[in-house]
C-alpha positions as CSV (number, residue, x, y, z in Angstrom):
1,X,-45.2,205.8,-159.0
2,X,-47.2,206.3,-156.2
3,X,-46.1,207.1,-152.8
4,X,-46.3,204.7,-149.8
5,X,-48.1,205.8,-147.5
6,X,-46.9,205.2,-143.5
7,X,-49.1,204.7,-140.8
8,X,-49.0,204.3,-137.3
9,X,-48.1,200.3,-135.7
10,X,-50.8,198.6,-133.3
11,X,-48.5,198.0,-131.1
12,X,-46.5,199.6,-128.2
13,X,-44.2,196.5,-127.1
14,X,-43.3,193.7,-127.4
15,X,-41.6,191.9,-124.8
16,X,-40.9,188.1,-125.7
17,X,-44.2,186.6,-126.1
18,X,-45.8,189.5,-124.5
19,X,-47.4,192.1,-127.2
20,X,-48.5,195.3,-125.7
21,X,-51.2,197.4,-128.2
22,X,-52.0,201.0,-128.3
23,X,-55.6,200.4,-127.9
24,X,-54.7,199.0,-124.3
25,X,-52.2,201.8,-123.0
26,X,-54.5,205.2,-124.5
27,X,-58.0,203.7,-122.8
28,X,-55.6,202.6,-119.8
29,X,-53.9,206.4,-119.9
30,X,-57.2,208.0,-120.2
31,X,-58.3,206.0,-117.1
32,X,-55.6,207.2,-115.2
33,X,-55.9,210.5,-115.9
34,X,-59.9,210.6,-115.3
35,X,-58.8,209.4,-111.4
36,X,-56.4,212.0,-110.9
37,X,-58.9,214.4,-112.2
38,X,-62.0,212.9,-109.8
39,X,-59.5,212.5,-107.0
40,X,-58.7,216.0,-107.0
41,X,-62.0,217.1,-107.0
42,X,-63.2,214.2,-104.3
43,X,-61.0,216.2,-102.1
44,X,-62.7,219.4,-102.8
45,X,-65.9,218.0,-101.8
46,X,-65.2,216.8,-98.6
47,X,-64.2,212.9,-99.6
48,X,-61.6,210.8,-98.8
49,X,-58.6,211.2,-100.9
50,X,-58.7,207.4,-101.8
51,X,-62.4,206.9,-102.9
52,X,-62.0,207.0,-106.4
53,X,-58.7,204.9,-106.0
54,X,-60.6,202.2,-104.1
55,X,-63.8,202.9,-106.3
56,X,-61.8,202.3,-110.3
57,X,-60.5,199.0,-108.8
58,X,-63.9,197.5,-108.9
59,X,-65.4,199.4,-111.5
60,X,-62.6,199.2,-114.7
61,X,-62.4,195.9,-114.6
62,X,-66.5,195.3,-114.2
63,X,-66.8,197.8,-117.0
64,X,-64.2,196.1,-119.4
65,X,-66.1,192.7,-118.6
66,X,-69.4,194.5,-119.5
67,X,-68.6,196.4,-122.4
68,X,-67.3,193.0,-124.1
69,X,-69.9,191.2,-122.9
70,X,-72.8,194.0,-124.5
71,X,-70.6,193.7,-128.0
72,X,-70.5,190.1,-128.0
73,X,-74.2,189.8,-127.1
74,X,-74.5,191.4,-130.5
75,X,-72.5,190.0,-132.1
76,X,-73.4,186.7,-131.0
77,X,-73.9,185.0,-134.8
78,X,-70.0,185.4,-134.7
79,X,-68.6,184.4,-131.5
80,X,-71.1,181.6,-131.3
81,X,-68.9,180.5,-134.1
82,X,-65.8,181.4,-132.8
83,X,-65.8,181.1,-129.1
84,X,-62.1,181.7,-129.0
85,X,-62.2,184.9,-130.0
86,X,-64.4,185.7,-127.0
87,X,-60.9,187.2,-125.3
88,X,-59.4,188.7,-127.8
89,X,-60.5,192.3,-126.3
90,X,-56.5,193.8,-127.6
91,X,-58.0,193.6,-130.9
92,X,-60.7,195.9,-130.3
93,X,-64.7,195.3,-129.6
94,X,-65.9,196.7,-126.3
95,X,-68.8,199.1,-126.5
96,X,-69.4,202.0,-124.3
97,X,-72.6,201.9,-123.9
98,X,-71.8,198.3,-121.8
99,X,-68.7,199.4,-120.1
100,X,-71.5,202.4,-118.7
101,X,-73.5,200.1,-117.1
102,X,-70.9,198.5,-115.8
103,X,-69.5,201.5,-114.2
104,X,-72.5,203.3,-112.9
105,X,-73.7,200.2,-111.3
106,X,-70.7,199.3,-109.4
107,X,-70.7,203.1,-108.4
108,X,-74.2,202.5,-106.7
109,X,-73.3,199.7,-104.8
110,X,-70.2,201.4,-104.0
111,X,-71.8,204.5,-102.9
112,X,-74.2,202.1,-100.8
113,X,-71.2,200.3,-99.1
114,X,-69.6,203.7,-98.2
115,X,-72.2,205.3,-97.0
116,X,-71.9,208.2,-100.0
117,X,-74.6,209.8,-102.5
118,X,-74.2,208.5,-105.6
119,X,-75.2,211.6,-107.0
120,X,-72.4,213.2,-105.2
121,X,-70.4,210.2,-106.9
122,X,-71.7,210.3,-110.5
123,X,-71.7,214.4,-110.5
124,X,-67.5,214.2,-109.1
125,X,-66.8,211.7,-112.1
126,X,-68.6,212.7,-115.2
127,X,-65.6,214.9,-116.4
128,X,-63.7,211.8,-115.8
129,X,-65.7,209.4,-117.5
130,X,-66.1,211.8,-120.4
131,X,-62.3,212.7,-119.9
132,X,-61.9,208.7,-120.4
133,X,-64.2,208.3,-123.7
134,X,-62.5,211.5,-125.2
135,X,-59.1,209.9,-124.8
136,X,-60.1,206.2,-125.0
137,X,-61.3,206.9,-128.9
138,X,-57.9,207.2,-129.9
139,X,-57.1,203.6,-129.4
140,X,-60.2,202.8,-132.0
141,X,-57.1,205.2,-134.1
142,X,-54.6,203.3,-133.8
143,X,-56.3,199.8,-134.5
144,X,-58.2,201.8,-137.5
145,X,-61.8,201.4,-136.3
146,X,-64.9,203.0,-135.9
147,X,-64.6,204.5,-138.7
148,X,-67.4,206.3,-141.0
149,X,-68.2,206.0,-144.9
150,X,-65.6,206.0,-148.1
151,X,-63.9,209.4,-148.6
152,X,-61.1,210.3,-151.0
153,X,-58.0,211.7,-149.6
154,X,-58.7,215.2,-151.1
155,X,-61.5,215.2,-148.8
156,X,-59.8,214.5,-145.6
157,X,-57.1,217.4,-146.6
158,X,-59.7,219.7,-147.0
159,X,-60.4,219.1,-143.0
160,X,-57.3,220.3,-142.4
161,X,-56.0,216.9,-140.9
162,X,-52.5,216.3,-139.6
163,X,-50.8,213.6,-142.0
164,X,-50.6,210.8,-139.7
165,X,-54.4,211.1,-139.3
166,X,-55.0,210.9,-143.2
167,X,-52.5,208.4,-143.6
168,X,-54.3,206.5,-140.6
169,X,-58.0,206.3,-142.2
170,X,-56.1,204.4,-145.4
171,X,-58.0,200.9,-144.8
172,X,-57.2,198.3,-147.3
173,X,-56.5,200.6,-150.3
174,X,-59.5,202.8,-148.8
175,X,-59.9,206.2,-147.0
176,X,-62.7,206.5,-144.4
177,X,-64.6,209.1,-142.2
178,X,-62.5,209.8,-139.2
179,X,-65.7,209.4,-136.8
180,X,-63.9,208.4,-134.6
181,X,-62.2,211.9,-134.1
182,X,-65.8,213.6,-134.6
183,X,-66.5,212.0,-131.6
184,X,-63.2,212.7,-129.6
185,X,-63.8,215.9,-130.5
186,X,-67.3,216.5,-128.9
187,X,-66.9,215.2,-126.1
188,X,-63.2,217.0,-125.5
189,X,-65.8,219.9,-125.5
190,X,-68.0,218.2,-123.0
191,X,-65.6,218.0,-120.6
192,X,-64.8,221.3,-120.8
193,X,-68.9,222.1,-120.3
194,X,-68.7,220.0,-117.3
195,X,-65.9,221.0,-115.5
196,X,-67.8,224.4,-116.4
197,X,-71.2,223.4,-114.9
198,X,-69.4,223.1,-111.7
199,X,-69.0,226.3,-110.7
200,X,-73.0,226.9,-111.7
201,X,-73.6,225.1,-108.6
202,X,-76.7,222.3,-109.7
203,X,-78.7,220.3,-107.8
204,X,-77.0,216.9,-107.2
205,X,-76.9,214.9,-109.8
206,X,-77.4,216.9,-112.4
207,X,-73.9,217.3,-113.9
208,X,-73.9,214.0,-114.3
209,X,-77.5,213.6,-115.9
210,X,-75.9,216.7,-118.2
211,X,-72.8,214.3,-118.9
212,X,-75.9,211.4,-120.0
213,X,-77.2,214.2,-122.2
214,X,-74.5,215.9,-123.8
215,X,-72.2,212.3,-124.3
216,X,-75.7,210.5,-126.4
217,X,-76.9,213.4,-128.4
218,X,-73.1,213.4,-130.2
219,X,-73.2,209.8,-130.1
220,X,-76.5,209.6,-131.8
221,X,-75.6,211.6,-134.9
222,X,-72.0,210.5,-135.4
223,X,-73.1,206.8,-134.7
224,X,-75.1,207.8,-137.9
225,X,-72.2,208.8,-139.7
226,X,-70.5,205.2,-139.0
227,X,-70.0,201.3,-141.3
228,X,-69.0,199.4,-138.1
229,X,-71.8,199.8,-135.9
230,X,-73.7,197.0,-134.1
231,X,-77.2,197.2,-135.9
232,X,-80.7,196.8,-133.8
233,X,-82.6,197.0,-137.7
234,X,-81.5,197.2,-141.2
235,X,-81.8,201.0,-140.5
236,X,-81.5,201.7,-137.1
237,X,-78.4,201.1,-134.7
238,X,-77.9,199.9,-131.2
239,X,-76.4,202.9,-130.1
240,X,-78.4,205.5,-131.2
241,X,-81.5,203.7,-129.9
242,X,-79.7,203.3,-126.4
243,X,-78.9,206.9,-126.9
244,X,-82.2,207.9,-127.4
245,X,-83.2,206.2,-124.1
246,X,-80.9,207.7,-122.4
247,X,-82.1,211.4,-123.4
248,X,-85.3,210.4,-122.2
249,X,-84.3,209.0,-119.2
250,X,-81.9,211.5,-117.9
251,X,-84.7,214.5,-118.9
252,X,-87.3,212.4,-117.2
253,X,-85.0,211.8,-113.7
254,X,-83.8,215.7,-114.0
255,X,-87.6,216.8,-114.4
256,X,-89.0,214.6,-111.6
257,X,-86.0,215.1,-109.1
258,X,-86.6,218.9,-109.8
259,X,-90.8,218.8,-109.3
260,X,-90.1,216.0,-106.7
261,X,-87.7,217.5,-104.5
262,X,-86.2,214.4,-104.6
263,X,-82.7,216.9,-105.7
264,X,-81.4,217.1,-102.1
265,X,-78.2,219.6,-101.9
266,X,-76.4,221.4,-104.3
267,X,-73.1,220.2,-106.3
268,X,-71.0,223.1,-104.3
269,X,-72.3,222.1,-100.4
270,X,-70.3,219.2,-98.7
């Protein structure tokens, strides 16, 4: 007889007609703890203690609106069909990639309103944000998504998995590639290269282009590694082209703020 296997419930709460999901309280604990992180180092560098208070209260929610947005844009051929589904962001679909843009443009017009560099800005909160992604992956866990190819479960206990993981990537009578603990991973490391890179003393802005660098080579390859991803061609997927542009861009800026001497001021100075 074979065993049953337990896994993990989507949700947190419920209260009455109120249903509180995982997905919603690990992205919104990773956010909190990417502000305390950022708020202790505003302070360091000469900010006032509530910019990244004041900053996160425009730019989650702008960045939640955006990443949707990007994933339905891409998945338009669905939610033209079913418009209702449009809000249904507890069950999962928001993309990075759009919540970024989001972000990182509210943070320049942000920075422009205060008076700030946004290089000062962006270099401050790239351990966050990375802090955030790290963290937020764990609610794509817990609602068993992005997720790689068919493995058996022999496989994922020669990775050395805890239980509760294994038992987790068992999808309709199926066990899958963790990716989405490949990618956890890697950029649980990135943080750790960042919050390193700080003491190195950079040119502004360069932290954060090292954040742009580090976060889309690992996406690149383990968006490879993925069945769920939003496809630009039959081979080729949305996230590893934006990826791609985003190495090239970030190399690009560092290379012609270097040569410029557009790279005012070092990470270190006030």
């Amino acid at each position: 007889m074979e065993t049953e296997i337990q896994q993990l419930d989507r949700v947190f709460l419920e209260l009455g007609p109120l249903t509180i999901y995982w997905y919603g309280v690990i992205i919104a604990f990773g956010a909190i703890l990417g502000l305390w992180l950022a708020t202790r180092e505003s302070v360091r560098r000469g900010l006032p203690k509530e910019t990244f208070v004041d900053l996160v209260l425009y730019a989650i929610p702008i960045a939640i609106l955006s990443a949707r947005a990007y994933y339905v844009i891409f998945q338009w051929d669905y939610y033209s069909q079913n418009p209702g589904d449009i809000i249904k962001i507890w069950e999962g679909g928001i993309a990075i990639h759009g919540g970024l843009i989001g972000a990182i443009l509210t943070g320049y017009v942000f920075a422009k309103k205060r008076g700030i560099s946004f290089w000062k800005l962006a270099d401050i909160g790239a351990p966050s944000i990375l802090l955030g992604q790290a963290i937020g992956r764990w609610g794509n866990f817990m609602n068993q998504e992005a997720h790689g190819a068919e493995v058996t479960r022999a496989y994922l206990e020669g990775l050395h998995l805890p239980t509760f993981i294994i038992n987790q990537m068992y999808i309709d009578g199926v066990y899958y590639q963790p990716t989405f603990l490949y990618e956890s991973l890697w950029n649980f490391v990135g943080v750790a290269i960042l919050l390193g890179l700080r003491k190195v003393n950079l040119k502004r802005g360069e932290i954060f282009l090292s954040y742009v660098i580090w976060y889309s080579i690992g996406r690149f390859f383990i968006e490879g590694m993925r069945t769920d991803s939003l496809m630009l061609t039959e081979t080729l997927r949305v996230a590893q082209f934006i990826s791609i542009v985003l190495i090239v861009l970030a190399l690009v800026t560092w290379w012609v703020r270097r040569s410029k001497g557009y790279a005012s001021g070092r990470y270190l100075e006030q």
